[in-house]
N, C-alpha and C positions, 0 to 999 in steps of 0.2 A: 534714841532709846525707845525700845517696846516693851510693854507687856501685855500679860493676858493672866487672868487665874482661873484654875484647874481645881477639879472637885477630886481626890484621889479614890479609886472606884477599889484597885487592890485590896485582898481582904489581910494581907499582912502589910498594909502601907508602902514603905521606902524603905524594907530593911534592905541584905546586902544583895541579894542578887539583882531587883529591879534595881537597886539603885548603882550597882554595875553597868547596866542596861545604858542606862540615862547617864553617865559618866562618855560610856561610848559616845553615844549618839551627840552629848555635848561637846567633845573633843573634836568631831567631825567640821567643826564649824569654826571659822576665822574669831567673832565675837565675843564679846566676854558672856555668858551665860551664869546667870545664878538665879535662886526660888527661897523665896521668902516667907515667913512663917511664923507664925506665935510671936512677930518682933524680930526675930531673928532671920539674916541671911548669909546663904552659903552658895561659894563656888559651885556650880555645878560638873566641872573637870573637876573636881575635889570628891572624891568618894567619901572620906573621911568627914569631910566639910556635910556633905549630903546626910549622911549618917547621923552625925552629931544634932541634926535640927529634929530628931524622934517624929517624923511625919507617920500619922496611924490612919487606918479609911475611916474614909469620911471627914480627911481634911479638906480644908481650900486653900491653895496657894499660890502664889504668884511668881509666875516665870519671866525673868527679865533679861532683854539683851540687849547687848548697845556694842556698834559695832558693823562696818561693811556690808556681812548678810544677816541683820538682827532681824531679819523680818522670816525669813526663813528659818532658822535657828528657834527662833519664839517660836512658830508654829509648830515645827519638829516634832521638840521638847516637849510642849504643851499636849501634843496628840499622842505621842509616847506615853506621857504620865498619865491619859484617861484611858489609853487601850492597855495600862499594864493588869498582867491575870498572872495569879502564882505560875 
């Protein structure tokens, strides 16, 4: 298992369309993927999951994979979530 935490730079957070984005790019990868947050974690192949955690900019959160290519997947995801821009 890895993780890494991510500052979210987006000026509308994780609503649906990055978090469309990040659903993709999570599904792409063998590992389980998910991002943690206020206490709360969600699937990150979970849109809905993703959604339900209200990430706004200027969060910080925690990308975690576990899993065959957890190391690549955590990177991904991780660099996804800092280069996302409306």
């Amino acid at each position: 298992m890895v993780s890494k935490e991510v500052a979210v730079k987006n000026p509308t957070g994780l609503h649906a369309r990055p978090a469309t984005l990040l659903v993709k790019k999570a599904s792409s990868f063998k590992s389980d993927v998910s991002v943690e947050y206020n206490g709360k974690k969600a699937n990150v192949k979970s849109l809905i999951g993703v959604l339900s955690l209200g990430v706004t900019k200027g969060a910080n959160i925690t990308v975690i994979a576990n899993g065959e290519d957890e190391d690549v997947a955590c990177e991904e995801v991780a660099k996804l979530i800092e280069n996302l821009e409306e």
